[in-house]
C-alpha positions as CSV (number, residue, x, y, z in Angstrom):
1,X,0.0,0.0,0.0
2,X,1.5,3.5,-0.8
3,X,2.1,6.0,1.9
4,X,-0.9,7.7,2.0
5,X,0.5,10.7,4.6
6,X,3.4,11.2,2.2
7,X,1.1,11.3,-0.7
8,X,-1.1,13.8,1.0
9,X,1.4,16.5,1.9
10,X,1.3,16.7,-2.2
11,X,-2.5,17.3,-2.5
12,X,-2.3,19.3,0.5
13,X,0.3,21.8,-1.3
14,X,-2.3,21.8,-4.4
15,X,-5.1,22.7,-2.0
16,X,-6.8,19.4,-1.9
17,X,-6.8,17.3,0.9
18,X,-8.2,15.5,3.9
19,X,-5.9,17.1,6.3
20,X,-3.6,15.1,8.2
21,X,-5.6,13.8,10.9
22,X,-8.4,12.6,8.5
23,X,-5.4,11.2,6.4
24,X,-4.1,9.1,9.4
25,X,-7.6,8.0,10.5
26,X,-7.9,6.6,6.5
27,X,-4.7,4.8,6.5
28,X,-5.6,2.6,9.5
29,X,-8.7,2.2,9.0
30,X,-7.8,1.2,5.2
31,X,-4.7,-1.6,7.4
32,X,-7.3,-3.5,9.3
33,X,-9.2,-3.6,5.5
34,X,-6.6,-5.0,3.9
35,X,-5.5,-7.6,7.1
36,X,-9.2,-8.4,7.3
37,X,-10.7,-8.7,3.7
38,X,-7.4,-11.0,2.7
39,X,-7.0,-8.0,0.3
40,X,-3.8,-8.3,-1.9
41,X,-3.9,-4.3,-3.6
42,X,-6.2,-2.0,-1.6
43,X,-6.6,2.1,-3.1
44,X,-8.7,4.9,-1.9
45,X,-11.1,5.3,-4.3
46,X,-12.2,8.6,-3.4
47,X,-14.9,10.5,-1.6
48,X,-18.2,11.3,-2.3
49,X,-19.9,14.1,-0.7
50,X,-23.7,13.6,0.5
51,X,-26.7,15.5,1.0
52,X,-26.9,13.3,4.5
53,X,-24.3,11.6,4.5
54,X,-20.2,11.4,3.1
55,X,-18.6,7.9,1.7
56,X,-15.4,6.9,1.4
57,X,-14.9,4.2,-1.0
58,X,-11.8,2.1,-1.7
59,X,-11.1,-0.4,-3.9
60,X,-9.6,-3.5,-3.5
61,X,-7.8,-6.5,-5.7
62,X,-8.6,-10.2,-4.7
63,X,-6.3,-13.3,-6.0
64,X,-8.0,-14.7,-9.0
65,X,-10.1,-17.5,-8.0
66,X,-10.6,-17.1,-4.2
67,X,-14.5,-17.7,-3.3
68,X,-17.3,-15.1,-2.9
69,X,-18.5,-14.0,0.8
70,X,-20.1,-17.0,2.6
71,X,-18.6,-19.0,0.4
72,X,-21.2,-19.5,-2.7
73,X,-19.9,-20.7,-5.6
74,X,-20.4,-18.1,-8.8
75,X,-23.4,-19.1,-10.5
76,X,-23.0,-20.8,-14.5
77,X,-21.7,-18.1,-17.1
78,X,-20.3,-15.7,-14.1
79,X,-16.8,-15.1,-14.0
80,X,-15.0,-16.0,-10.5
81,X,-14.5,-13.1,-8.5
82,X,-10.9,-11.8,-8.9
83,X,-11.0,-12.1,-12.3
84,X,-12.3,-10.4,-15.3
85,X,-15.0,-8.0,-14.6
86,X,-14.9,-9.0,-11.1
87,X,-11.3,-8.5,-10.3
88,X,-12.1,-5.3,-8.3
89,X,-14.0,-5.5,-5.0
90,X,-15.4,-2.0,-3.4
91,X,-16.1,-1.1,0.3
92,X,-17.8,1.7,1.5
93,X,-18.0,3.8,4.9
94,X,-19.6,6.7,6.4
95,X,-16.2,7.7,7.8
96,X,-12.8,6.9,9.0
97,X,-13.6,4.9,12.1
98,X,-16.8,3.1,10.8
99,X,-17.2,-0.3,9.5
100,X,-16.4,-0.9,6.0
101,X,-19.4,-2.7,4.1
């Protein structure tokens, strides 16, 4: 995973940014992710701003083959996820220290 503080100081400069605090908040909330999930590439995504609401959303890169959630099998003419149109996998929060669904 890149270092997210570092790469903020950058946006920062160019007047876009989290801030660090918000930055730092991200990066380990976006750790426990990756050390949960079994991720092996994990990005922020981005933001999106809310009428009610903010969500972070970051994206994520499964090995090819491993099985779905609960462990269902893909149905007949689905590709495995990890692979093909399914290689990304995308969580979503309200916020740095909520639960990523």
């Amino acid at each position: 995973m890149p270092d997210t503080l570092a790469d903020s100081k950058i946006w920062e400069w160019a007047g876009v940014g989290f801030g660090q605090y918000e930055t730092m908040l991200l990066q380990k909330s976006m750790k426990a992710l990756a050390l949960s999930s079994g991720m092996s590439q994990l990005k922020l995504w981005g933001k999106i701003k809310g009428t009610e609401k903010d969500y972070y959303v970051v994206e994520g890169t499964l090995e090819a083959g491993e099985a779905a959630e609960g462990g269902e099998e893909p149905a007949e003419g689905f590709e495995p996820r990890g692979s093909g149109v399914n290689k990304f996998v995308y969580y979503v929060c309200n916020g740095p220290l909520q639960e990523w669904v």
